[in-house]
Each structure stands twice: as structure tokens, then as C-alpha cells.
C-alpha positions in Angstrom: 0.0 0.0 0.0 1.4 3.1 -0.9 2.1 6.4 1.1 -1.4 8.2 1.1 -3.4 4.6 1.4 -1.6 4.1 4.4 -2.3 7.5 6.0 -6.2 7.3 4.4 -6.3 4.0 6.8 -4.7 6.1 9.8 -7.2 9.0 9.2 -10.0 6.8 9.0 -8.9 4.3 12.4 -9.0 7.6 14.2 -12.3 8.8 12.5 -13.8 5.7 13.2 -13.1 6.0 17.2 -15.5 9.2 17.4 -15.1 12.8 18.7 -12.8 11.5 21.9 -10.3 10.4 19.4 -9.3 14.5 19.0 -8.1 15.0 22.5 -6.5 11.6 22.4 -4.5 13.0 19.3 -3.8 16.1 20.9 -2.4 14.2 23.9 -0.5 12.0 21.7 1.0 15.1 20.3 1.6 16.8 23.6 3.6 13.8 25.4 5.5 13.3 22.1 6.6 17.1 21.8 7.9 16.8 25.7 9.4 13.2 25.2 11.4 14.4 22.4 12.5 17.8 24.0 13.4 16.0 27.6 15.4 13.7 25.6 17.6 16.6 23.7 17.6 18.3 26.9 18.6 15.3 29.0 21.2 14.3 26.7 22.7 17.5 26.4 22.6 18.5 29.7 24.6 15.2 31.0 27.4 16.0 28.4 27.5 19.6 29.6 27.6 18.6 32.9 31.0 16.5 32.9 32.8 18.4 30.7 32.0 21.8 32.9 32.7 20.0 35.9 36.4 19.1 34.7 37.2 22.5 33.3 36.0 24.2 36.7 38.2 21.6 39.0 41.4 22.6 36.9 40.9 26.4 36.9 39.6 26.0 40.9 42.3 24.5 41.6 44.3 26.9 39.4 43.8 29.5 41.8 42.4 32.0 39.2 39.3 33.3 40.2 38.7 35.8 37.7 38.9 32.8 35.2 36.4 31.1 37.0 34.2 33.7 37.2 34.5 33.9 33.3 33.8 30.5 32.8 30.6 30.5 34.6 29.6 33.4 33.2 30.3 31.5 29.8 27.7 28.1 30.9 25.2 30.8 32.5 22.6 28.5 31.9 24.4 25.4 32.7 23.1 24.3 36.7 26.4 23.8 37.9 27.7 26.8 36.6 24.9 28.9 38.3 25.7 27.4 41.6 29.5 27.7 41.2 28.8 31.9 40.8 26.2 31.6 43.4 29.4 30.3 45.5 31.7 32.9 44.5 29.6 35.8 44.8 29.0 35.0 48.2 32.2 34.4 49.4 33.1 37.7 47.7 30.1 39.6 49.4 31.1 42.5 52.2 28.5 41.3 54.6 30.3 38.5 57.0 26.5 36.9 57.4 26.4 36.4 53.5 30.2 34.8 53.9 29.3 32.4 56.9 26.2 30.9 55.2 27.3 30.7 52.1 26.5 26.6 51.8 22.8 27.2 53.1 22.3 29.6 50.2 24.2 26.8 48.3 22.1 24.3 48.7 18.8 26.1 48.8 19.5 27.1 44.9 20.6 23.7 44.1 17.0 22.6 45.6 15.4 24.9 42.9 17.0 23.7 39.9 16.4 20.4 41.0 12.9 20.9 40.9 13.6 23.3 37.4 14.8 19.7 35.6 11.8 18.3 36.1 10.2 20.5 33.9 7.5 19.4 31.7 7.3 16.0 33.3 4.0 16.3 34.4 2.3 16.9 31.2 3.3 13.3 30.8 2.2 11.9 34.0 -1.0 13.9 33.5 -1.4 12.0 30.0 -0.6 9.0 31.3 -3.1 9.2 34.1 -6.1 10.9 32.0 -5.6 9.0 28.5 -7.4 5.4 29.6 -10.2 7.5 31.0 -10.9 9.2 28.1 -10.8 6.3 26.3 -13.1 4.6 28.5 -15.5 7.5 27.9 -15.7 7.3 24.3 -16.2 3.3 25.0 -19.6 4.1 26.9 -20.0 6.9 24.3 -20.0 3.8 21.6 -22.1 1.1 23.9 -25.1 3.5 24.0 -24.7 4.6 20.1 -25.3 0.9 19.7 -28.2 0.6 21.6 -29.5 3.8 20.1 -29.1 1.7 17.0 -30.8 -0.9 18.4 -33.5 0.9 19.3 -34.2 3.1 16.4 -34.2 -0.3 14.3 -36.4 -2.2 16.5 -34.0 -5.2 16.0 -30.9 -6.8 17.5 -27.9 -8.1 15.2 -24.2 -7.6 14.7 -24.6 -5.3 11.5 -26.9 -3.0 13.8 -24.1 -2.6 16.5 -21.4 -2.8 14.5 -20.7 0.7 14.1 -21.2 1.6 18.0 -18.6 -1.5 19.0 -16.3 -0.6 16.8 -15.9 3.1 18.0 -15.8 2.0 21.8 -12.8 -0.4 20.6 -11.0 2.1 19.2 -11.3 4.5 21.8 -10.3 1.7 24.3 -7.2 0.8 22.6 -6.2 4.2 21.3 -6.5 5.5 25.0 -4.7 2.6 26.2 -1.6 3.2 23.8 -1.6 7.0 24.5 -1.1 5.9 28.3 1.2 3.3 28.1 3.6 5.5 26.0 3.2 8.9 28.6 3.8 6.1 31.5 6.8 4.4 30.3 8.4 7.9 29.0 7.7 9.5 32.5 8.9 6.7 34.4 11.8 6.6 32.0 12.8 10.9 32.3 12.4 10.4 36.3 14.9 7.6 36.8 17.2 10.4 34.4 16.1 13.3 36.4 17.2 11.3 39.7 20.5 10.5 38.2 21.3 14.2 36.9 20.6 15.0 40.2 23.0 13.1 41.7 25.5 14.0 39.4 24.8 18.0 39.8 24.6 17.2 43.8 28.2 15.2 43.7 29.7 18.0 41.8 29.0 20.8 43.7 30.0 19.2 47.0 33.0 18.6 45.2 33.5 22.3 44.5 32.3 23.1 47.2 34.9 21.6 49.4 37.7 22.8 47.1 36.3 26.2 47.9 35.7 26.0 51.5 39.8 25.2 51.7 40.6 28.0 49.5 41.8 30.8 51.2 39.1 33.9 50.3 37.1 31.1 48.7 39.3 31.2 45.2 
């Protein structure tokens, strides 16, 4: 079968699945669009993450702090890079207060990132959680179109029906795949998200340290 039979069968399987096959497409689209941009993001982020870390260790440990102000100002948007200035501008602060609590503020930025990686994700767990109820709904939606069949015809018989079953399986099944998919992709990103987490936590304790032994904190 050639290109546009095949999609002619797609757009028809959906047609034939009723009205609650729309919001099922547009949650199909919705988990796909994050899945595919948490995946970039993931990826890139975990690459950007070792390589920052071993450039900061060496000019840490370097001893130039105007270098390593530079370099974080270069991975701005890079987590440990934020948390590394966040460091450095507080060691470098006037007010004693802001010196001695330095790690506090440390860690309470490193809490909000944390929680910034997880962005997204819960359009996905939404999906996953909604998806086999709207699918459900456009199964009762198809049982009582058959019975309206039924009872406009004043008979029984599969060729009656047909039309009304055939919708509510659909729906079932297209709700059913829509979930799985959101499911296993959040499931997926949150075992990531735990380990990037770990990674970003690791590395700035690393720094950290360094910094706390450093003499005016470069």
C-alpha cells in the first residue's frame, strides 16, 4: 500500500473512534513534543555537565578566580555553573553573614534547579493518568450509540451494533496506547532526572569543598 493509502487508513482508524479520538491525538501530540524535547535536553545537559565540571576543578584549583568567574559566566545556563557563581559571589560579598552561610544559600538554589529539571514532566504523567479515562469514555459513548441503533431499528444483530462496537474499541485501545507511552516515557525521564541530580549534587559538593579550603574562597 502506498504512502497516502496508508495515511487514508490512519485517518480513517481515528475517524472511526468518534469525537474523543481528537483529544486523544492532541495528547498523543503533547507527550511526544515533551518526550522528544526532555530527551535533547537530557542528553545535552549530562554531556555539559562532565565536561563543565572538569574544566572548573582545573581552573579551581588553578587559583584563578577571575577565570572562573568567566567561565561560569560563559555556561550561564548550565546548573552547575549557576551554583559555582552563586558560590563565588558570596564568598566575595562584604556582609560577613552572607560569607558564613554561604553553603545554606548553596544548597537552597541547588534545591530549585532540581525541581527546574523536572520540567514538563507532568504533562506526561497527566497523560498517562487521563488517556485510559478518556478512552473509557468514548467506550460508553460507543455502547449506547449501539443501543440507540438498536432501538431506532427495533432489531438486534451484529450489522446494527457494529458501528457503535467498533468506536468504543477504538477508543479503548487508542486510549490505552496513549497511556502506556506517557507512563513508560515519564517513568523513564524520572529515573534520568534522579540521576542528573545526583550528578549535579556530587559536583557541587566537590566544588564546594575545594572552595571552602581555599583561602578567600578562590
Amino acid at each position: 500500500m502506498g504512502t497516502t493509502g496508508e495515511f487514508e487508513s490512519i485517518w480513517g482508524l481515528i475517524r472511526s473512534g468518534g469525537f474523543v479520538m481528537y483529544p486523544l491525538l492532541a495528547c498523543s501530540v503533547a507527550a511526544w513534543a515533551v518526550i522528544l524535547e526532555r530527551l535533547w535536553s537530557y542528553r545535552k545537559l549530562g554531556n555539559e555537565l562532565r565536561a563543565f565540571h572538569l574544566e572548573a576543578l582545573n581552573t579551581l584549583l588553578s587559583g584563578n578566580q577571575e577565570a572562573l568567574k568567566s567561565l561560569c559566566r560563559r555556561q550561564a545556563d548550565l546548573p552547575t555553573a549557576r551554583l559555582l557563581a552563586l558560590a563565588l559571589e558570596r564568598l566575595s560579598a562584604k556582609d560577613a553573614r552572607l560569607r558564613a552561610r554561604w553553603l545554606e544559600a548553596l544548597e537552597r538554589r541547588r534545591q530549585q534547579i532540581n525541581q527546574e529539571l523536572r520540567r514538563n514532566l507532568w504533562i506526561l504523567g497527566t497523560i498517562g493518568s487521563a488517556a485510559p479515562f478518556i478512552g473509557l469514555f468514548g467506550t460508553v459513548v460507543g455502547i449506547l450509540r449501539s443501543f440507540q441503533d438498536m432501538a431506532r431499528s427495533g432489531s438486534g444483530g451484529f450489522s446494527v451494533v457494529a458501528a457503535g462496537i467498533s468506536e468504543s474499541l477504538v477508543a479503548t485501545a487508542a486510549g490505552i496506547v496513549v497511556a502506556v507511552v506517557a507512563v513508560m516515557a515519564f517513568n523513564a525521564f524520572q529515573t534520568r532526572w534522579s540521576s542528573l541530580v545526583l550528578t549535579i549534587r556530587l559536583q557541587t559538593e566537590e566544588l564546594a569543598e575545594i572552595l571552602s579550603e581555599t583561602p578567600d574562597g578562590a
